[in-house]
N, C-alpha and C positions, 0 to 999 in steps of 0.2 A: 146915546152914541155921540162920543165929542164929533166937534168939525176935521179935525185932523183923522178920525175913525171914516168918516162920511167920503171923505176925499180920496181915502185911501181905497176903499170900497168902489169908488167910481172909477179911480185909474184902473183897477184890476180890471175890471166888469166891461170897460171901454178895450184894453188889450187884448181880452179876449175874445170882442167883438171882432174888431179886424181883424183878428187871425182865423176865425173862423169863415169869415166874408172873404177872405183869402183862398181859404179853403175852396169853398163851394163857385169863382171862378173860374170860367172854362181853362181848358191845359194848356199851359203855354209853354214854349221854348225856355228851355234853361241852359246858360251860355255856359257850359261844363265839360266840353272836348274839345280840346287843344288839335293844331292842326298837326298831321301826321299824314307819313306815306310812304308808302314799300318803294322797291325798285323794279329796275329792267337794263339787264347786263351791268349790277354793280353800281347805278347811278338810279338815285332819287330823279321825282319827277323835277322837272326847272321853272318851279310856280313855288308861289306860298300862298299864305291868307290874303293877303293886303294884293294881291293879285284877283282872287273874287269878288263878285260883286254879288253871289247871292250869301244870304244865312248862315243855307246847311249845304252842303257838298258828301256824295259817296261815286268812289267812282270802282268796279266791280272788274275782272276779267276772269271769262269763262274757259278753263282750262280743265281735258281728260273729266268731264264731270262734276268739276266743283268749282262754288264762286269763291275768287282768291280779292281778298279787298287790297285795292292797290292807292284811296286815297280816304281820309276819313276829316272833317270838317262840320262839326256838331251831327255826326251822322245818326246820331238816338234821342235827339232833342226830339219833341212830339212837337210838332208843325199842324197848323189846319194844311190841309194834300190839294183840297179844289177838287178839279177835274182830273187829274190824276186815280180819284175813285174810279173812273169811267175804265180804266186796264181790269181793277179786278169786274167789273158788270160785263164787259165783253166776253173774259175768259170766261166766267160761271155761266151766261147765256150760251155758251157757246157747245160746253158739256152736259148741259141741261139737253140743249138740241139733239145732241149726241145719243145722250139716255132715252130721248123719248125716240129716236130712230128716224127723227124730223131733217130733210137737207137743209143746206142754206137757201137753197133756191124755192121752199115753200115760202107760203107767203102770211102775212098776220094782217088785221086788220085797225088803224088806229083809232083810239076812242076818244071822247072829249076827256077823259080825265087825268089820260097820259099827258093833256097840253095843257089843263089845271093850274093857273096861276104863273106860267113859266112869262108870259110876257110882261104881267105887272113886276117882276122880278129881276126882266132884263136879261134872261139869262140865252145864253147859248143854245138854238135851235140848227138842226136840218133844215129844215121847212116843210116838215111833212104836217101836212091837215087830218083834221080830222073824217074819218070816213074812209081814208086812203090806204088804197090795198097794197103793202111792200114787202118786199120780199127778205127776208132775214138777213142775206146777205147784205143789201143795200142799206139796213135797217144799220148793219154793226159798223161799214164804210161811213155812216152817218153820224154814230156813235164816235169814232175815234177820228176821222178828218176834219168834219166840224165841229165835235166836239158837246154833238146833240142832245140836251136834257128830253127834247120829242122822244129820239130814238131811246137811251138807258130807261125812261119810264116802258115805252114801249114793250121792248125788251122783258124788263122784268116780271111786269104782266102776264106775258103772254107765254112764258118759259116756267115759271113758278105759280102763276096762279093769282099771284097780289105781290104788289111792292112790300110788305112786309114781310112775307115767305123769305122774299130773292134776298132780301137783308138779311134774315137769320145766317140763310145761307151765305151771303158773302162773309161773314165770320165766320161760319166753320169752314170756310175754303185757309182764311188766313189762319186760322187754326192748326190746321191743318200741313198749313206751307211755313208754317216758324212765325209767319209776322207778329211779332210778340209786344211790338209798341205801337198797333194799326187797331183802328174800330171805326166799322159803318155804321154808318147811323142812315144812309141814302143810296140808290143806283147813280147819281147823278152828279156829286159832290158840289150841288149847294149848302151853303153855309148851315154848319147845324153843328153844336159844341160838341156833340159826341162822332163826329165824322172827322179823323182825325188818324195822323200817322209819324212813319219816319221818315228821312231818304235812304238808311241804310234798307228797310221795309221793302220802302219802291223799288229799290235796284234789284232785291231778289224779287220781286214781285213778277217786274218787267221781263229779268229773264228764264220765269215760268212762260210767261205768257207772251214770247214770242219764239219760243219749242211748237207753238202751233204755227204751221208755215201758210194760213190762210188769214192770221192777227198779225205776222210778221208786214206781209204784204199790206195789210190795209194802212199799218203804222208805217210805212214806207212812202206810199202812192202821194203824190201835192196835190195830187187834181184826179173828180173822178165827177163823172154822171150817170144816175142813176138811170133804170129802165124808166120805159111807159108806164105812168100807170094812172089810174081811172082821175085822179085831180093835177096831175101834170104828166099831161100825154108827150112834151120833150123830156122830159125826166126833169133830176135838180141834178145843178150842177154848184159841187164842192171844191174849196178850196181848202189846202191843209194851213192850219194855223202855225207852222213853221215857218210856211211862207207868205203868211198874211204879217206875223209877224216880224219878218225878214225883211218884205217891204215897208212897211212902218221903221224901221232901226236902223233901214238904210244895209244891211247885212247879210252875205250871203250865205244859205243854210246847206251850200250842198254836199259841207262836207260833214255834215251829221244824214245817217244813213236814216233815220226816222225815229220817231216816238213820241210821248203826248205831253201835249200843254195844259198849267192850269193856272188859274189867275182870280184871285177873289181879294177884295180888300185886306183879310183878315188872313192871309197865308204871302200876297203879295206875289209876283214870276213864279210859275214852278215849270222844271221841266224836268222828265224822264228821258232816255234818249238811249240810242243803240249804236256801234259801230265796228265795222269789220276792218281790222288792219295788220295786215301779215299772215292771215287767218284765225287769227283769236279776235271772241266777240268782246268787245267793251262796252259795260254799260254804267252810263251816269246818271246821280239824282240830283237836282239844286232847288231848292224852297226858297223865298225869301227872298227874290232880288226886286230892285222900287221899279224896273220899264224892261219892257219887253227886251231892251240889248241888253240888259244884264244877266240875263239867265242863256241867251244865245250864245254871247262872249263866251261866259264860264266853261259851257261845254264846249264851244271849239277852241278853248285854248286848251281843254284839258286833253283833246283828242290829237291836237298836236304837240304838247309834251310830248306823250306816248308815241306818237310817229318819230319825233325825232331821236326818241332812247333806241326803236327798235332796230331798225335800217334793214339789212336782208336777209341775216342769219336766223336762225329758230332761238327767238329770247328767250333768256333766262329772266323767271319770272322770280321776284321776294315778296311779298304780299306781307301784312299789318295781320298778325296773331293764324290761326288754324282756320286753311281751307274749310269752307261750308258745304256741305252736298247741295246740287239743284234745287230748291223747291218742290220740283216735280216728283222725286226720289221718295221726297216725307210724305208726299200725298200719298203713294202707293204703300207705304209701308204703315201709316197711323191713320189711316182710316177709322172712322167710329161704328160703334155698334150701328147697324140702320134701324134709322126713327130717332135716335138717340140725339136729345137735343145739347149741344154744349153751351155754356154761359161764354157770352162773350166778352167778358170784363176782364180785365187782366188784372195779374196781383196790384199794381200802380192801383189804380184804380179800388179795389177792394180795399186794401189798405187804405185810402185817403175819405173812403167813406167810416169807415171804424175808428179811423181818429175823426173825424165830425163827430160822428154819436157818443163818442166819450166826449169832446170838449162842450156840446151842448148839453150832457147830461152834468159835466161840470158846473156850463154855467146857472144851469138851473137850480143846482146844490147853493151857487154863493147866494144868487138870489133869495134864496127859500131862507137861507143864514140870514141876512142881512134885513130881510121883514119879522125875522126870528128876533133879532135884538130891536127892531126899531118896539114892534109889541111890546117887547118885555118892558123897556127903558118907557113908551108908556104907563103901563100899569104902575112902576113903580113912581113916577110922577105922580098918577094918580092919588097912590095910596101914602 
C-alpha cells in the first residue's frame, strides 16, 4: 500500500469517526424554526426574536377544546426540560392515586432512598427527611412549589411501586398525550441524556395537566406550609420559585398566573407558565434563557403582547397551522391494550441508532479492507 493509499485510508477512517462520535452525543437543539406567529383581531403579536432571551419559545391558547398555537420559536428543537419533568410526575402520581382509590390526604412514608444522592447533587429539595410521614397532598405542593427531587422520588415509589415502574409509565402517559419529541429517563428531571423534550411538548403537557383543578392550584400557590408531621411538628414552609426567582431578577411575577420552573446547566432557564386573560387560557414554554430574568421577561412580555391585541371584545383568534385537540382527549381515546408495554423511543431516535449500526458496521468493513491489503502487500514483499 503506497503512502498516498495509507493517507487516504486514514482520512476516511478519521471522518467517519467523528461522524459517528457525533452520533452517539446526547440530543441537542437544532436551530431549524424560524420565528413565527398567529394573530388576534387581524394583528400579529408586537415582539420578534431578538425580543427573547430564551432558545426555544411556544406560546399555546386554549380555545372550545383545542390548543391553537399562537407563537412558535425553535418549538421542536429537543432541549434537556430540567424540572419541568416534575409536570408530567405530578400528573401520573396523581392518576395512579386515583386508580388505586388513595385520597390526597393519605399519607406515604419517606425512605432513605427517595433522598439517595440528592444532596451530593445539589439538587432541589422540600425538606422532607427521612422517616417522615406526609401526606400526598403535601408531598405534590412539595413537588411543584419547590420543586422537590425528596418529594417526585417519593412519589414515584410509592404510587408505582419503584422509580422505574413510574418512568415506563411517564412515557406511555406522553405517549399517549401526542408528546412525540419528550422521553423520561427520571421523576425528577435531573440531568440524564435520555430525559429530554420540546417546548411545544410542554405547552401541551401543561395544559393537560392543569384540567386537574387540585395541580392548577398548587402551580398557582407562592407560598404554602405544610401539616405537622412526626419530623417537623411546624410543618415546612415553601416558597414558589417564581418568586424566589422574582426576587433574585429584581421582577415582579404576578402577572404570570403560575407554573413550573427548571434550570440545569445543560438546558439553561426553563419556564412553563399559565394565564387567564379575557377568559381564554394561555399557555407558554421557554428553554434556554442564561438567568433567571430571562425566562421571566419572555413570558411576561409574551402575556402582554396578548393583552394588548385583545382589549374587551371576544377575540378573534388565527393561530400557526391546525388546531390540536387537548392532550386529554388522546388519552381517552388511545389508550393501550392493559399490561401492554410501549417502547418509548421515538422514530428520531430509532432512526439515529440504525444509522450508528450501519456506519459502524461500515467502518469495520474498511478496517477489515485495509489489514486485507496491508497482508497481502506483505506476503508479496515477502515472496
Amino acid at each position: 500500500m503506497t503512502r498516498f493509499h495509507s493517507r487516504l485510508f486514514l482520512g476516511v477512517l478519521l471522518s467517519l469517526t467523528i461522524f459517528l462520535t457525533g452520533l452517539a452525543l446526547p440530543v441537542r437543539a437544532q436551530e431549524t424554526d424560524p420565528f413565527e406567529t398567529g394573530q388576534i383581531n387581524g394583528q400579529a403579536l408586537g415582539l420578534d426574536r431578538d425580543d427573547l432571551q430564551s432558545r426555544t419559545a411556544c406560546l399555546l391558547v386554549y380555545m372550545d377544546g383545542k390548543a391553537v398555537d399562537l407563537l412558535h420559536y425553535r418549538q421542536d428543537e429537543t432541549v434537556y426540560m430540567a424540572s419541568l419533568t416534575k409536570m408530567m410526575t405530578a400528573w401520573l402520581a396523581v392518576r395512579l392515586l386515583e386508580d388505586k382509590g388513595r385520597s390526597l390526604d393519605d399519607q406515604a412514608t419517606v425512605r432513605p432512598a427517595d433522598l439517595e444522592g440528592l444532596a451530593a447533587l445539589n439538587a432541589s429539595v422540600a425538606g422532607f427527611q427521612t422517616g417522615e410521614v406526609v401526606s400526598y397532598r403535601d408531598l405534590i405542593y412539595g413537588l411543584l412549589i419547590s420543586s422537590g427531587c425528596d418529594a417526585a422520588n417519593t412519589l414515584a415509589r410509592v404510587t408505582a411501586g419503584s422509580l422505574e415502574d413510574f418512568v415506563v409509565q411517564m412515557n406511555e402517559e406522553a405517549l399517549r398525550m401526542g408528546l412525540s419529541g419528550t422521553h423520561f429517563a427520571n421523576p425528577t428531571g435531573l440531568f440524564h441524556v435520555d430525559n429530554y423534550g420540546t417546548s411545544h411538548d410542554m405547552t401541551r403537557l401543561l395544559g393537560a395537566v392543569i384540567e386537574d383543578d387540585f395541580l392548577k392550584e398548587a402551580l398557582s400557590r407562592r407560598r404554602h406550609t405544610t401539616k405537622a408531621t412526626n419530623k417537623h411538628p411546624q410543618g415546612i414552609t415553601m416558597q414558589h420559585y417564581l418568586t424566589y426567582y422574582g426576587s433574585q431578577a429584581g421582577i415582579d411575577t404576578s402577572g404570570i398566573d403560575g407554573g413550573k420552573t427548571g434550570q440545569l446547566k445543560e438546558s439553561g432557564y426553563c419556564l412553563a407558565s399559565f394565564k387567564e386573560i379575557s377568559g381564554l387560557l394561555f399557555v407558554v414554554c421557554t428553554t434556554g434563557a442564561d438567568g433567571p430574568q430571562g425566562h421571566l421577561s419572555d413570558h411576561l412580555a409574551l402575556y402582554q403582547a396578548v393583552s394588548d391585541l385583545i382589549g374587551t371584545n371576544p377575540p378573534l383568534v388565527r393561530g400557526i397551522g391546525q388546531p390540536a385537540p387537548l392532550p386529554t382527549e388522546s388519552i381517552q381515546t388511545s389508550s393501550p391494550v392493559e399490561g401492554q408495554k410501549k417502547d418509548p423511543a421515538t422514530s428520531g431516535q430509532i432512526l439515529r441508532l440504525v444509522t450508528l449500526v450501519f456506519l459502524s458496521l461500515l467502518t469495520l468493513l474498511v478496517l477489515a479492507l485495509f489489514f486485507f491489503l496491508l497482508v497481502r502487500r506483505r506476503i508479496r514483499k515477502d515472496y
